[in-house]
PDBQT receptor file of N, H, CA, C and O in Angstrom, charges set to zero:
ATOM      1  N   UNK A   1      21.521 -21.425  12.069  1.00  0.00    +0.000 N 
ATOM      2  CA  UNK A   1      21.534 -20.181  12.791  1.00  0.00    +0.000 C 
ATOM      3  C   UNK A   1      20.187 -19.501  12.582  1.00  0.00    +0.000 C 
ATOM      4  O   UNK A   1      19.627 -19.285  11.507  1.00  0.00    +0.000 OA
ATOM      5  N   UNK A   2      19.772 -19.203  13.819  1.00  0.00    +0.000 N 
ATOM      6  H   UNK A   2      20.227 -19.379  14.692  1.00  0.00    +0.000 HD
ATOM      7  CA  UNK A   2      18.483 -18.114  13.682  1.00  0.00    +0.000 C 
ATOM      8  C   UNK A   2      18.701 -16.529  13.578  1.00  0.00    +0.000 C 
ATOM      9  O   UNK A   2      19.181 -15.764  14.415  1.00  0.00    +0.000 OA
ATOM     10  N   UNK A   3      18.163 -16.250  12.196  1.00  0.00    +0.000 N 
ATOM     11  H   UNK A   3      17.773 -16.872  11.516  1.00  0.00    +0.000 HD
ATOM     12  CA  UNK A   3      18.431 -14.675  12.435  1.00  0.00    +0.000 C 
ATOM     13  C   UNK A   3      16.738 -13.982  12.162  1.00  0.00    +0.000 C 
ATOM     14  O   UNK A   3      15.612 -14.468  12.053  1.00  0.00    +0.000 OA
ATOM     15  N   UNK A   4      17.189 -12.920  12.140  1.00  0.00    +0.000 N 
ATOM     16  H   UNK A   4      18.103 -12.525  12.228  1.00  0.00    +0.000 HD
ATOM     17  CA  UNK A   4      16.030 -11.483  11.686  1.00  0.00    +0.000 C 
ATOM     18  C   UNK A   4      16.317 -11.087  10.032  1.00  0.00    +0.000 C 
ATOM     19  O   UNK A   4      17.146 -10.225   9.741  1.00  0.00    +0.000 OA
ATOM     20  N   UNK A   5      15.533 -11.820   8.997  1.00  0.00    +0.000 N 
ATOM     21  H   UNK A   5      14.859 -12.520   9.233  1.00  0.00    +0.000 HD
ATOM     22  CA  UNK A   5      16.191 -11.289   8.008  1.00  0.00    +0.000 C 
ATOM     23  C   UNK A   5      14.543 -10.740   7.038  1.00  0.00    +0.000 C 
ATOM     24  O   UNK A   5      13.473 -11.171   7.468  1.00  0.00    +0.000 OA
ATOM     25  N   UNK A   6      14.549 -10.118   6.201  1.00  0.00    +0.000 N 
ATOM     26  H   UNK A   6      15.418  -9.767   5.852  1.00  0.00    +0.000 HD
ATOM     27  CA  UNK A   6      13.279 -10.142   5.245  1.00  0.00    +0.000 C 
ATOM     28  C   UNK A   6      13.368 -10.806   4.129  1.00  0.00    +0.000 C 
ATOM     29  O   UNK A   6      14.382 -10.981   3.452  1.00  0.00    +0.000 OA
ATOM     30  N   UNK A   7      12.016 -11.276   3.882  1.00  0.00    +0.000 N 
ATOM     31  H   UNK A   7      11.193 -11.133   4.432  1.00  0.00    +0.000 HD
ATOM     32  CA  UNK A   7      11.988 -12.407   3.420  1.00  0.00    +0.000 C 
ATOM     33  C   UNK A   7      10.716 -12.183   2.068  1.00  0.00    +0.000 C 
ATOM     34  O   UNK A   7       9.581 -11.723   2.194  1.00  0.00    +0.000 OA
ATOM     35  N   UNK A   8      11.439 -12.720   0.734  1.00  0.00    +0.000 N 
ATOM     36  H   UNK A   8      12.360 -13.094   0.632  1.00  0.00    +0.000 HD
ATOM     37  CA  UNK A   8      10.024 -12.545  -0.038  1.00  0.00    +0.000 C 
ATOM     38  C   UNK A   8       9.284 -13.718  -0.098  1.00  0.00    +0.000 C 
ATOM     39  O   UNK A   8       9.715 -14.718  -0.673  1.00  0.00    +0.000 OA
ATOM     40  N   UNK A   9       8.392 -13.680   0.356  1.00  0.00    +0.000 N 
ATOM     41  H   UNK A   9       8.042 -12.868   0.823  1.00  0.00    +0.000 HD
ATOM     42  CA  UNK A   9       7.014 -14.472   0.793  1.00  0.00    +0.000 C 
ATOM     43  C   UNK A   9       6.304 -14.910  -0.822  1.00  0.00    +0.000 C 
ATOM     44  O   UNK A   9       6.231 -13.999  -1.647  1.00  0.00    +0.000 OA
ATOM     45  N   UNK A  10       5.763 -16.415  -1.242  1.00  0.00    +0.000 N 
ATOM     46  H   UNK A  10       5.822 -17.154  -0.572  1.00  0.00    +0.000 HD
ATOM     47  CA  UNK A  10       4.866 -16.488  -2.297  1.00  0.00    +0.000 C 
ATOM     48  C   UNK A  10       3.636 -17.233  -1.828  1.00  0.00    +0.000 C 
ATOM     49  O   UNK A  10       3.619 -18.444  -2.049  1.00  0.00    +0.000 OA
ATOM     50  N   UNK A  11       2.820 -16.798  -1.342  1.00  0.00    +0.000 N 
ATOM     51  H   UNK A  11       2.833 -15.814  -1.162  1.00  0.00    +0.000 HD
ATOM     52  CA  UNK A  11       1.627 -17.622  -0.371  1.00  0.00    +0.000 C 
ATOM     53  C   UNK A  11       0.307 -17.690  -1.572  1.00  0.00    +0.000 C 
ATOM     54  O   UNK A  11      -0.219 -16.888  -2.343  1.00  0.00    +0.000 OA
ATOM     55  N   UNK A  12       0.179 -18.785  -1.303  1.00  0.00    +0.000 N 
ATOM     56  H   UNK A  12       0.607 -19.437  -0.676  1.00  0.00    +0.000 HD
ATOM     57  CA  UNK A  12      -0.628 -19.359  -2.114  1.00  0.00    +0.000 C 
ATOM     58  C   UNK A  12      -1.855 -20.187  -1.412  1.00  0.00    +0.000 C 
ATOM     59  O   UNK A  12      -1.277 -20.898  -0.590  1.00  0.00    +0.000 OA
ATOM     60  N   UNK A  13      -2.877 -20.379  -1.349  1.00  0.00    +0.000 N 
ATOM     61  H   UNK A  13      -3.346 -19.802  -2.017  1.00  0.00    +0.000 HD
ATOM     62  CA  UNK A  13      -3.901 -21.020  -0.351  1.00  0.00    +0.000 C 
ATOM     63  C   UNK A  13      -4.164 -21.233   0.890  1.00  0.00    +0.000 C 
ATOM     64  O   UNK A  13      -4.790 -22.159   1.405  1.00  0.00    +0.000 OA
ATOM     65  N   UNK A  14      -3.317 -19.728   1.661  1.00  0.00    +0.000 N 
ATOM     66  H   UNK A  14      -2.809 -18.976   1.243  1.00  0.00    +0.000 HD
ATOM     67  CA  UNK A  14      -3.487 -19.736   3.196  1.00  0.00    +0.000 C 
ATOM     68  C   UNK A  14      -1.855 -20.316   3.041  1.00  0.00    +0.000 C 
ATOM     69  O   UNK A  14      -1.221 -20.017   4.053  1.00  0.00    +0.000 OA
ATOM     70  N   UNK A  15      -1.133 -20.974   2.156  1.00  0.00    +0.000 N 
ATOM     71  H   UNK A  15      -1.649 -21.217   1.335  1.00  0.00    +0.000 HD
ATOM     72  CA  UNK A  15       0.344 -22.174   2.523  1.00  0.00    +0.000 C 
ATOM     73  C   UNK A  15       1.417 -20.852   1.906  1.00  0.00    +0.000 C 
ATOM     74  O   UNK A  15       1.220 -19.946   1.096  1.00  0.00    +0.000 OA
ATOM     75  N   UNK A  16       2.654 -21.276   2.761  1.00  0.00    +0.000 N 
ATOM     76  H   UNK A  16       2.815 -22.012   3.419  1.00  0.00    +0.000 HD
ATOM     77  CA  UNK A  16       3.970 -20.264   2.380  1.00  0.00    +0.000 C 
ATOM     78  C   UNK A  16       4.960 -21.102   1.058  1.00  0.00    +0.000 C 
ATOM     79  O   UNK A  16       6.002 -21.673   1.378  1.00  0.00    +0.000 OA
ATOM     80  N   UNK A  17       4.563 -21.083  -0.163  1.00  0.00    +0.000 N 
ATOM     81  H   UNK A  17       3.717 -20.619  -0.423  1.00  0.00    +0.000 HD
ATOM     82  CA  UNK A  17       4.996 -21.966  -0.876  1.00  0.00    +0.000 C 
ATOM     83  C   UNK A  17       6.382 -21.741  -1.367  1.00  0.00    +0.000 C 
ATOM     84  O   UNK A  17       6.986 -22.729  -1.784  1.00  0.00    +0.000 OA
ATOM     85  N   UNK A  18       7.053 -20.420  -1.377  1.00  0.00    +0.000 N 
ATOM     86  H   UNK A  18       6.562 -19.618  -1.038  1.00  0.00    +0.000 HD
ATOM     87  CA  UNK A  18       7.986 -20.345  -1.789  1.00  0.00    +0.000 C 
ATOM     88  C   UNK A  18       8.406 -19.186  -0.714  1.00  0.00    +0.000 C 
ATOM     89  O   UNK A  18       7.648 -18.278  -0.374  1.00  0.00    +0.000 OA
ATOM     90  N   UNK A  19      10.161 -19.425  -0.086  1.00  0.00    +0.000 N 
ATOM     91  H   UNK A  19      10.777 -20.163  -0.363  1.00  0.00    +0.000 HD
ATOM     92  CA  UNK A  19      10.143 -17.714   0.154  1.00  0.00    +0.000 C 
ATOM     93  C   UNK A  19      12.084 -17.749   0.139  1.00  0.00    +0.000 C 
ATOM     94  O   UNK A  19      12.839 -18.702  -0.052  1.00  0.00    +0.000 OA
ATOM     95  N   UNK A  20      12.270 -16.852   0.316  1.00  0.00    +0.000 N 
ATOM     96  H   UNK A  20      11.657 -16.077   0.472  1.00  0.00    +0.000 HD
ATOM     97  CA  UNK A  20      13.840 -16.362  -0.402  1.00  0.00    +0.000 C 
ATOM     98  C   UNK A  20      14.210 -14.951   0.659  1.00  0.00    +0.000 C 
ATOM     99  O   UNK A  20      13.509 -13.943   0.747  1.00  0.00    +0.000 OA
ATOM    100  N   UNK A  21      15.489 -15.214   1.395  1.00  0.00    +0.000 N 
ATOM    101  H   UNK A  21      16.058 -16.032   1.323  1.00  0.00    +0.000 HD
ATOM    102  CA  UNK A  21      16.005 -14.271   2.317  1.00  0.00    +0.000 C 
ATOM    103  C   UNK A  21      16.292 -12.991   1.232  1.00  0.00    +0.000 C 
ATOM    104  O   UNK A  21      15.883 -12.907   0.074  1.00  0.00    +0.000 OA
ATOM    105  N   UNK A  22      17.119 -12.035   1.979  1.00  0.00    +0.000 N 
ATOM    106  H   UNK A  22      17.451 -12.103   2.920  1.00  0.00    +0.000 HD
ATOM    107  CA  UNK A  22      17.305 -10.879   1.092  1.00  0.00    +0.000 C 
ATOM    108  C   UNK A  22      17.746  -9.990   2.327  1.00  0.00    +0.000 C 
ATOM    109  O   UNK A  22      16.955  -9.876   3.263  1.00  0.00    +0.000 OA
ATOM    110  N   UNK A  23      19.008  -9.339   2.370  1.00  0.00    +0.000 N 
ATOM    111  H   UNK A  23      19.651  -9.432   1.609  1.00  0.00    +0.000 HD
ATOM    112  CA  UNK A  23      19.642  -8.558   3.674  1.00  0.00    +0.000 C 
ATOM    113  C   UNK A  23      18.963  -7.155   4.130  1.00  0.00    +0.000 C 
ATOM    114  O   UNK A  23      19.128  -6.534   5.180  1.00  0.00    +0.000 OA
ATOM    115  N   UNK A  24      18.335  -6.922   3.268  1.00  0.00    +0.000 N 
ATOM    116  H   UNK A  24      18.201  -7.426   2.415  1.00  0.00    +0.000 HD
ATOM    117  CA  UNK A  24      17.743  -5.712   3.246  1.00  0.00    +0.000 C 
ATOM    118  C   UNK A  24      16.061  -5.362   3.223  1.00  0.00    +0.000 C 
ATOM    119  O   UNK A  24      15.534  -6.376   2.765  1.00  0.00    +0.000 OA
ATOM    120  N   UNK A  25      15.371  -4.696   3.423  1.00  0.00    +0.000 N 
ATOM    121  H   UNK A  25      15.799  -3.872   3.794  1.00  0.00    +0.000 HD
ATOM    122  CA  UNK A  25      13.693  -4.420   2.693  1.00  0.00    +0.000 C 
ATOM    123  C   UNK A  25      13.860  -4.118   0.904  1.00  0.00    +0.000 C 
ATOM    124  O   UNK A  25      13.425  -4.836   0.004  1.00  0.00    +0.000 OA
ATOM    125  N   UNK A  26      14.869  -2.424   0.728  1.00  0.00    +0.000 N 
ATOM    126  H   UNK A  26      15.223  -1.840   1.459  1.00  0.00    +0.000 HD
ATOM    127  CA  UNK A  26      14.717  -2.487  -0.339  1.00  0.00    +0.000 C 
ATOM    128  C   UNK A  26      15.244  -3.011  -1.293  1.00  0.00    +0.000 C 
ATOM    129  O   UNK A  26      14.797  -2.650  -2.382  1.00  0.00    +0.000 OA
ATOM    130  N   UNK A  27      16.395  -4.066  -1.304  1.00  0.00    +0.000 N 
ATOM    131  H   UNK A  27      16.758  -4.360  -0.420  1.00  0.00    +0.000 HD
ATOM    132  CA  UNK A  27      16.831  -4.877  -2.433  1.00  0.00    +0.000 C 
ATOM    133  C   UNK A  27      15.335  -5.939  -2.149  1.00  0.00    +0.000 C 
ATOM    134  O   UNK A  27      14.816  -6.035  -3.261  1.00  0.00    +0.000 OA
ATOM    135  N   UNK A  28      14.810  -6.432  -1.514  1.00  0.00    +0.000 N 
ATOM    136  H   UNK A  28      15.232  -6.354  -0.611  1.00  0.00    +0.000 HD
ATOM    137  CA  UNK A  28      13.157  -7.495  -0.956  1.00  0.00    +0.000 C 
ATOM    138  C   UNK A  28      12.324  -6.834  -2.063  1.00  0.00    +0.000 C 
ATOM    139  O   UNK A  28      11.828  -7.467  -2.995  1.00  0.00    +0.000 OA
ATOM    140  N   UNK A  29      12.208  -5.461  -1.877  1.00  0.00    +0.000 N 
ATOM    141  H   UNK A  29      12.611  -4.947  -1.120  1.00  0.00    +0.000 HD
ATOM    142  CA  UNK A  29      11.015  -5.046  -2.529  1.00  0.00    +0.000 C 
ATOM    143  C   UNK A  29      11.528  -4.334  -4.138  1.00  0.00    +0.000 C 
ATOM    144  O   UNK A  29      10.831  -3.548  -4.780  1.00  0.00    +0.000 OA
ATOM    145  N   UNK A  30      12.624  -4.736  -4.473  1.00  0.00    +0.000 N 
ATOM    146  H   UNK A  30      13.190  -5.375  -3.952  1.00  0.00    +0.000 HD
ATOM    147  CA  UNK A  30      13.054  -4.417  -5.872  1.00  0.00    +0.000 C 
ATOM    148  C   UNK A  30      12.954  -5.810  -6.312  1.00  0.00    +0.000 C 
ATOM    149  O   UNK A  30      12.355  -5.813  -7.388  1.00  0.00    +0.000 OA
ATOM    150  N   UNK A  31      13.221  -6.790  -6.014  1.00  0.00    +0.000 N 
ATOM    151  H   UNK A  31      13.708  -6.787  -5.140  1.00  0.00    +0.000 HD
ATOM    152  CA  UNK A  31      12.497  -8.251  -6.554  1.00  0.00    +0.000 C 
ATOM    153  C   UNK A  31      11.359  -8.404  -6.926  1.00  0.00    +0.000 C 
ATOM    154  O   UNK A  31      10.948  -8.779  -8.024  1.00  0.00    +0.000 OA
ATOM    155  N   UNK A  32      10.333  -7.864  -5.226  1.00  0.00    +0.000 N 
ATOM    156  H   UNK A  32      10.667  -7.559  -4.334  1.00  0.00    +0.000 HD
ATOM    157  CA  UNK A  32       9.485  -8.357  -5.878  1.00  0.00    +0.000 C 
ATOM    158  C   UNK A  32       8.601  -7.286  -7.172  1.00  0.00    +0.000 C 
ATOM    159  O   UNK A  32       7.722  -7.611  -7.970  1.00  0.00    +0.000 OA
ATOM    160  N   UNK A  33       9.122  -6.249  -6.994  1.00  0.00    +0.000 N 
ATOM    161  H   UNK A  33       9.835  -5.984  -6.345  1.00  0.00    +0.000 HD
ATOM    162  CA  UNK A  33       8.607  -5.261  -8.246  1.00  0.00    +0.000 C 
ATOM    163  C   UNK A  33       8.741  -5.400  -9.619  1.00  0.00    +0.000 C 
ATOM    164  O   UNK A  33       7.924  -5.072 -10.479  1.00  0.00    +0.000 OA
ATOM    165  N   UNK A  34      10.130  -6.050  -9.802  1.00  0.00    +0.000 N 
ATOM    166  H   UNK A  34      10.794  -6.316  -9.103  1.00  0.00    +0.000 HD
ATOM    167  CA  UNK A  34      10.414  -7.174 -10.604  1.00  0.00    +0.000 C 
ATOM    168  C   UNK A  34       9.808  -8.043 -11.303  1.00  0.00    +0.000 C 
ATOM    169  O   UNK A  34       9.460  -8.000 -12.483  1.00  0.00    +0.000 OA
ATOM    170  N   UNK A  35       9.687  -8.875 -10.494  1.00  0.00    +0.000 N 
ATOM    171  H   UNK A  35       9.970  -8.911  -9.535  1.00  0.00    +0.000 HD
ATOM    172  CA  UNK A  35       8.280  -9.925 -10.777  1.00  0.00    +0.000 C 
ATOM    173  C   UNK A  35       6.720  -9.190 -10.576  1.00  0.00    +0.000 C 
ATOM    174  O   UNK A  35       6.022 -10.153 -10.258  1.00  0.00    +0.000 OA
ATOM    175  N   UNK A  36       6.092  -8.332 -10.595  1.00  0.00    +0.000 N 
ATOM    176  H   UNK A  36       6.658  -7.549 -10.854  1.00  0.00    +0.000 HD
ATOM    177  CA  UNK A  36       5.028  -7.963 -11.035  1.00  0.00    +0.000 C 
ATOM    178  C   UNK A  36       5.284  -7.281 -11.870  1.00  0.00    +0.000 C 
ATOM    179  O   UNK A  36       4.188  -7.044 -12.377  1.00  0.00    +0.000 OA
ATOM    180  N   UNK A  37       6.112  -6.690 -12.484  1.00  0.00    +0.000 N 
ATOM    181  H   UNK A  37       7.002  -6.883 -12.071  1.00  0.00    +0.000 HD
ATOM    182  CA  UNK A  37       6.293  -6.264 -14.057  1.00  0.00    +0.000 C 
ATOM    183  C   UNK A  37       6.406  -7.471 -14.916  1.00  0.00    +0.000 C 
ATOM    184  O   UNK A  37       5.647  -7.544 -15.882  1.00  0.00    +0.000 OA
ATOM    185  N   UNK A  38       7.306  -8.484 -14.677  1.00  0.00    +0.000 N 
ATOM    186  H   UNK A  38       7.923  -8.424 -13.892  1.00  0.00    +0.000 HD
ATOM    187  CA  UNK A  38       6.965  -9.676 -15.404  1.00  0.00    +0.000 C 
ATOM    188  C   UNK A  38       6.398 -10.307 -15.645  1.00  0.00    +0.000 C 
ATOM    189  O   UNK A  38       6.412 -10.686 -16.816  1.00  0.00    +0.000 OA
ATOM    190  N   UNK A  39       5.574 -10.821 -14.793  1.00  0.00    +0.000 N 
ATOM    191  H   UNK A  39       5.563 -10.514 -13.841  1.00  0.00    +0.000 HD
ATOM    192  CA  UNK A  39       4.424 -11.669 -14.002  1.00  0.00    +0.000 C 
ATOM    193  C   UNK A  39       2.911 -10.992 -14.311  1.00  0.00    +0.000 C 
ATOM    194  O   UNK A  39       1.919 -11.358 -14.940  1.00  0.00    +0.000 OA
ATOM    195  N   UNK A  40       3.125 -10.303 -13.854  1.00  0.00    +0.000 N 
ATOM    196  H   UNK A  40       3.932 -10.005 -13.343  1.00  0.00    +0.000 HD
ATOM    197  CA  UNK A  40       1.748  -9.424 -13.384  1.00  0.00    +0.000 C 
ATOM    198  C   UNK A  40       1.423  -9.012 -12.113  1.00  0.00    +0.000 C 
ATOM    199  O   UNK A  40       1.919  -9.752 -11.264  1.00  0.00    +0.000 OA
ATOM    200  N   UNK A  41       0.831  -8.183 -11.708  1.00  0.00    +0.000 N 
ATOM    201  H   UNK A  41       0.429  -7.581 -12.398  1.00  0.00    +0.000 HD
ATOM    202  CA  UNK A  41       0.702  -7.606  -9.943  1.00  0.00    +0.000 C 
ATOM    203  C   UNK A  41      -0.662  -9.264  -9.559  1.00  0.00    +0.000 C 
ATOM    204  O   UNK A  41      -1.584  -9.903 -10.066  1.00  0.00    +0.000 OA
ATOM    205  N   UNK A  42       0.185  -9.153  -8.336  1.00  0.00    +0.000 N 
ATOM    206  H   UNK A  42       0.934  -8.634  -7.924  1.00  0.00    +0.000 HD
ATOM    207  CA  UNK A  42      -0.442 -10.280  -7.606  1.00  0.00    +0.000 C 
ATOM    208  C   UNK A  42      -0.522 -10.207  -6.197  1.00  0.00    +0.000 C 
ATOM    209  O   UNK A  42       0.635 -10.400  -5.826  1.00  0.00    +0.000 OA
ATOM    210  N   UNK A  43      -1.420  -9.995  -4.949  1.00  0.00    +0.000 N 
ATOM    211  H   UNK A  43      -2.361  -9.839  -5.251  1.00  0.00    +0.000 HD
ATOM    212  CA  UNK A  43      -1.226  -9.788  -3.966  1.00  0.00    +0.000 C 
ATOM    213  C   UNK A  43      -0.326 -10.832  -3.385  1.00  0.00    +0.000 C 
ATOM    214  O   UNK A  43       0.196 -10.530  -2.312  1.00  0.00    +0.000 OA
ATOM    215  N   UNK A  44      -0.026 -12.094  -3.931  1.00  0.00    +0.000 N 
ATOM    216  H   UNK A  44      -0.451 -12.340  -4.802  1.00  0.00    +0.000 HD
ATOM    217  CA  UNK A  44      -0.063 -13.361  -3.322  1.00  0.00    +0.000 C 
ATOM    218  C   UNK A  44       1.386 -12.766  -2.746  1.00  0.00    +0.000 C 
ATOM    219  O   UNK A  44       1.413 -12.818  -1.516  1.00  0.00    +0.000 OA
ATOM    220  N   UNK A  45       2.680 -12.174  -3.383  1.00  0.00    +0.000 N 
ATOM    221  H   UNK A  45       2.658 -12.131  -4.382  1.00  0.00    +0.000 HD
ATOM    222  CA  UNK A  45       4.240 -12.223  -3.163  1.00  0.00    +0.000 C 
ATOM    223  C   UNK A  45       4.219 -10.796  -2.379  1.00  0.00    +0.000 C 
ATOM    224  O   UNK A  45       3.655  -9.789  -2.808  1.00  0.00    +0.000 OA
ATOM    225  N   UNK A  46       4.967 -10.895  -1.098  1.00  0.00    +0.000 N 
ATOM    226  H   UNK A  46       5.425 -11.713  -0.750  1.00  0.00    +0.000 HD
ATOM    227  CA  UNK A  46       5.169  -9.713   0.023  1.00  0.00    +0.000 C 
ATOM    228  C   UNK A  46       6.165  -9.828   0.441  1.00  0.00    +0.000 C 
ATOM    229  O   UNK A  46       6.734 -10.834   0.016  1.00  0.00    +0.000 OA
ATOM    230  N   UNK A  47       6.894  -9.068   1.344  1.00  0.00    +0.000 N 
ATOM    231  H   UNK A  47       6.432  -8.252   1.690  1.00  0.00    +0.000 HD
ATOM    232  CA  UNK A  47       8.412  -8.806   1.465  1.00  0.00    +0.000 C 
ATOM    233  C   UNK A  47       7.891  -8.205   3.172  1.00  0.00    +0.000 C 
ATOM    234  O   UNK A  47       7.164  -7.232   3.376  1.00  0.00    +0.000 OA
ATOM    235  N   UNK A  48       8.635  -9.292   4.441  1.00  0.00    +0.000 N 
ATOM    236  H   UNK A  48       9.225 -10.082   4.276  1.00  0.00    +0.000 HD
ATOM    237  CA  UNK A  48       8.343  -9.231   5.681  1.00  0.00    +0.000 C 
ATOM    238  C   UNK A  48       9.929  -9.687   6.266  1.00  0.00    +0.000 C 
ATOM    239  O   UNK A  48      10.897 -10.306   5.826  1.00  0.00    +0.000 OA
ATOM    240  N   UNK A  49       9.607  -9.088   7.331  1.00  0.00    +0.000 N 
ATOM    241  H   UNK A  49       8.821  -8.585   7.689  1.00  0.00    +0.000 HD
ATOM    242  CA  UNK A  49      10.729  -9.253   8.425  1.00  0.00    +0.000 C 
ATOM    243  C   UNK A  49      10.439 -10.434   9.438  1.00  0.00    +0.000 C 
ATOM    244  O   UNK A  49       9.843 -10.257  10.500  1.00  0.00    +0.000 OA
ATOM    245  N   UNK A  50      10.861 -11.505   9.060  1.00  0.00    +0.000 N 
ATOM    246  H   UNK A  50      11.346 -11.649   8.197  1.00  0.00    +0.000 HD
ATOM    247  CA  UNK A  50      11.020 -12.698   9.823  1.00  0.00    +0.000 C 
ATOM    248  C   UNK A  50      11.927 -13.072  10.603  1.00  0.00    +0.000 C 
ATOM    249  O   UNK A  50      12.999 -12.637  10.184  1.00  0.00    +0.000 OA
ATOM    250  N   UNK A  51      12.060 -13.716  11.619  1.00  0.00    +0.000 N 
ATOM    251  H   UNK A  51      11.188 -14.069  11.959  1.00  0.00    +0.000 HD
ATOM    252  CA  UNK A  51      12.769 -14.795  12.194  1.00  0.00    +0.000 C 
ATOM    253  C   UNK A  51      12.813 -16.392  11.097  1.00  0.00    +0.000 C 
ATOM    254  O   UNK A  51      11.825 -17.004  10.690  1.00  0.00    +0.000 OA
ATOM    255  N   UNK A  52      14.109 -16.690  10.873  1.00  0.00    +0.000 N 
ATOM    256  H   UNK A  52      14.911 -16.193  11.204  1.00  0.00    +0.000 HD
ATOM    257  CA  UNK A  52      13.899 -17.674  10.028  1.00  0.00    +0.000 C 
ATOM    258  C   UNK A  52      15.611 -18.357  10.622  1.00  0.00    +0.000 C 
ATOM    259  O   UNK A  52      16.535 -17.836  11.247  1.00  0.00    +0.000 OA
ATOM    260  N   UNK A  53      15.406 -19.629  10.087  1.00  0.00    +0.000 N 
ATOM    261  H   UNK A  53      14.656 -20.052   9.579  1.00  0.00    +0.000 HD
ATOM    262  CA  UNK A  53      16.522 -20.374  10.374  1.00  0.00    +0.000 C 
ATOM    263  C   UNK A  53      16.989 -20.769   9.352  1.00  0.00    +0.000 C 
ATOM    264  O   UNK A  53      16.444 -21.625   8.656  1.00  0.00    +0.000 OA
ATOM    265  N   UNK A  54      18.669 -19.915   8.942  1.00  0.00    +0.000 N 
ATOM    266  H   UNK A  54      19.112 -19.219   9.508  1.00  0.00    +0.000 HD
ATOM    267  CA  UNK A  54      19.408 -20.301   7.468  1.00  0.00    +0.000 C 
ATOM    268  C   UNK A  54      20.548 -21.073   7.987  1.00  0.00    +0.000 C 
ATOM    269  O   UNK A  54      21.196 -21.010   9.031  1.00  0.00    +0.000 OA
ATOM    270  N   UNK A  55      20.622 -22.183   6.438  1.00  0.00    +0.000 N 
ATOM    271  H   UNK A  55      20.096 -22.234   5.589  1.00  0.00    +0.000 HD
ATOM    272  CA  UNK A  55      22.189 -22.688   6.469  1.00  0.00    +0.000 C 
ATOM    273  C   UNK A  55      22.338 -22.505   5.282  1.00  0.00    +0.000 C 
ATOM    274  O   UNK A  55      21.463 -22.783   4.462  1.00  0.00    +0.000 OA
ATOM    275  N   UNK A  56      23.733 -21.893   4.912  1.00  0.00    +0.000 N 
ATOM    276  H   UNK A  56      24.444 -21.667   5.578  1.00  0.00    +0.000 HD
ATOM    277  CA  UNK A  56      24.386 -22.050   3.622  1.00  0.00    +0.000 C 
ATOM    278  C   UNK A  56      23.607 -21.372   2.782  1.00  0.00    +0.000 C 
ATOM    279  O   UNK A  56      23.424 -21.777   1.635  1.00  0.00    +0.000 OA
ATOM    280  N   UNK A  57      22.935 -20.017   3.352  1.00  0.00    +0.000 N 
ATOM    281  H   UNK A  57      23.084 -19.688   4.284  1.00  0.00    +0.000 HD
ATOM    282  CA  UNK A  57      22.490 -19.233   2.791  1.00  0.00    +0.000 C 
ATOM    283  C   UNK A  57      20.716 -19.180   2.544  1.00  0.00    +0.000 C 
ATOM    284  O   UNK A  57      20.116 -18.108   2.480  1.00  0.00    +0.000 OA
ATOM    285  N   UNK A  58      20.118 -20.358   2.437  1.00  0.00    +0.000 N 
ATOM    286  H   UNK A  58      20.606 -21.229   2.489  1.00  0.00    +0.000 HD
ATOM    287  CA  UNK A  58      18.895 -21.475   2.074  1.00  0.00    +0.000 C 
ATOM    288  C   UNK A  58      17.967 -21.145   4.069  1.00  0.00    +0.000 C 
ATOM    289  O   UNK A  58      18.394 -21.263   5.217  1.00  0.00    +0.000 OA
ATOM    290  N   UNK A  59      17.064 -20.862   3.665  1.00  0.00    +0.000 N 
ATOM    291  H   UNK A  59      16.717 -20.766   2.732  1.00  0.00    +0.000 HD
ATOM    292  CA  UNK A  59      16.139 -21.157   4.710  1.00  0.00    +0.000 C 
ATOM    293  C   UNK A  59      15.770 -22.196   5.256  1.00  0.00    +0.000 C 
ATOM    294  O   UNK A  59      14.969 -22.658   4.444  1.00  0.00    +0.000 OA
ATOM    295  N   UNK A  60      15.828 -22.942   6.180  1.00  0.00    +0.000 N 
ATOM    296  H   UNK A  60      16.480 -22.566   6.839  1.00  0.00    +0.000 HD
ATOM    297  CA  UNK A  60      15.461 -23.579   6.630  1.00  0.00    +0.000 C 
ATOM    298  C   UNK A  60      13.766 -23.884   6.952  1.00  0.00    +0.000 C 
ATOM    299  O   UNK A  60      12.789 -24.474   6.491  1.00  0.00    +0.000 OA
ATOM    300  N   UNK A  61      14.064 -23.296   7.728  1.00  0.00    +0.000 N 
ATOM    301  H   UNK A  61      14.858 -22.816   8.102  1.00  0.00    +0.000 HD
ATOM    302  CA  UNK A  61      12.355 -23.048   8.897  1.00  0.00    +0.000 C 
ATOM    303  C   UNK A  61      12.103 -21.381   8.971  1.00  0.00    +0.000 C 
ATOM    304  O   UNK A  61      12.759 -20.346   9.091  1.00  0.00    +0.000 OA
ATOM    305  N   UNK A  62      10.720 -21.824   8.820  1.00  0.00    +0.000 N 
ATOM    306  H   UNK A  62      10.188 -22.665   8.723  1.00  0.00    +0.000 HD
ATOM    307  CA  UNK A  62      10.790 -19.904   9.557  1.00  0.00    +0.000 C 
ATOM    308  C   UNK A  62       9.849 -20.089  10.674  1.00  0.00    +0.000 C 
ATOM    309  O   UNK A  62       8.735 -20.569  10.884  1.00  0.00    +0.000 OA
ATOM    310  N   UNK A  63      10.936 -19.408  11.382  1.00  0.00    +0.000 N 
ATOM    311  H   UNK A  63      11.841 -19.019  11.212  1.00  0.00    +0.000 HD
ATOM    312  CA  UNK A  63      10.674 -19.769  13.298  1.00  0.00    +0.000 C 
ATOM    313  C   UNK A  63       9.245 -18.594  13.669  1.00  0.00    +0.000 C 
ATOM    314  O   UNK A  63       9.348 -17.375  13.808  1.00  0.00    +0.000 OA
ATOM    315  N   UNK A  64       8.326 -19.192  13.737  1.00  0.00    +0.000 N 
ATOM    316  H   UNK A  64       8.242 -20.182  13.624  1.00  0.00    +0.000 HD
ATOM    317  CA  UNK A  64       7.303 -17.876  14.328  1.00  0.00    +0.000 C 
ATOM    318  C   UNK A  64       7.245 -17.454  15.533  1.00  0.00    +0.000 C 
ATOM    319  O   UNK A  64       6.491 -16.527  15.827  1.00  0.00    +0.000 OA
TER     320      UNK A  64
C-alpha cells in the first residue's frame, strides 16, 4: 500500500541508508531528538513527509 506518512531519514553520502515510518511529525521528531542526545547532533537524520510504500508495517520503497 502507498501512503503519505513521515519518515526519519539517515542519509549518508548523497544515499538514504536507513529510514523508519512514524504516524505523526512530532512523535518523527521526538526520535530523532533522541538520538542526537545520544549520538550527538548530526545533520545527516531528518524527519519528512513522504510517499512511501509499506507492508506489515516495514517500508518498502519510497515512491518519489
Amino acid at each position: 500500500m502507498v501512503e503519505l506518512t513521515f519518515v526519519l531519514l539517515l542519509v549518508m553520502n548523497g544515499e538514504k541508508v536507513e529510514y523508519t515510518p512514524y504516524p505523526s511529525l512530532s512523535e518523527c521528531l521526538s526520535i530523532r531528538r533522541k538520538i542526537h542526545r545520544n549520538v550527538g547532533y548530526s545533520e545527516k537524520w531528518s524527519c519528512k513527509e513522504l510517499k512511501v510504500k509499506i507492508e506489515d508495517g516495514n517500508i518498502l520503497e519510497i515512491v518519489e
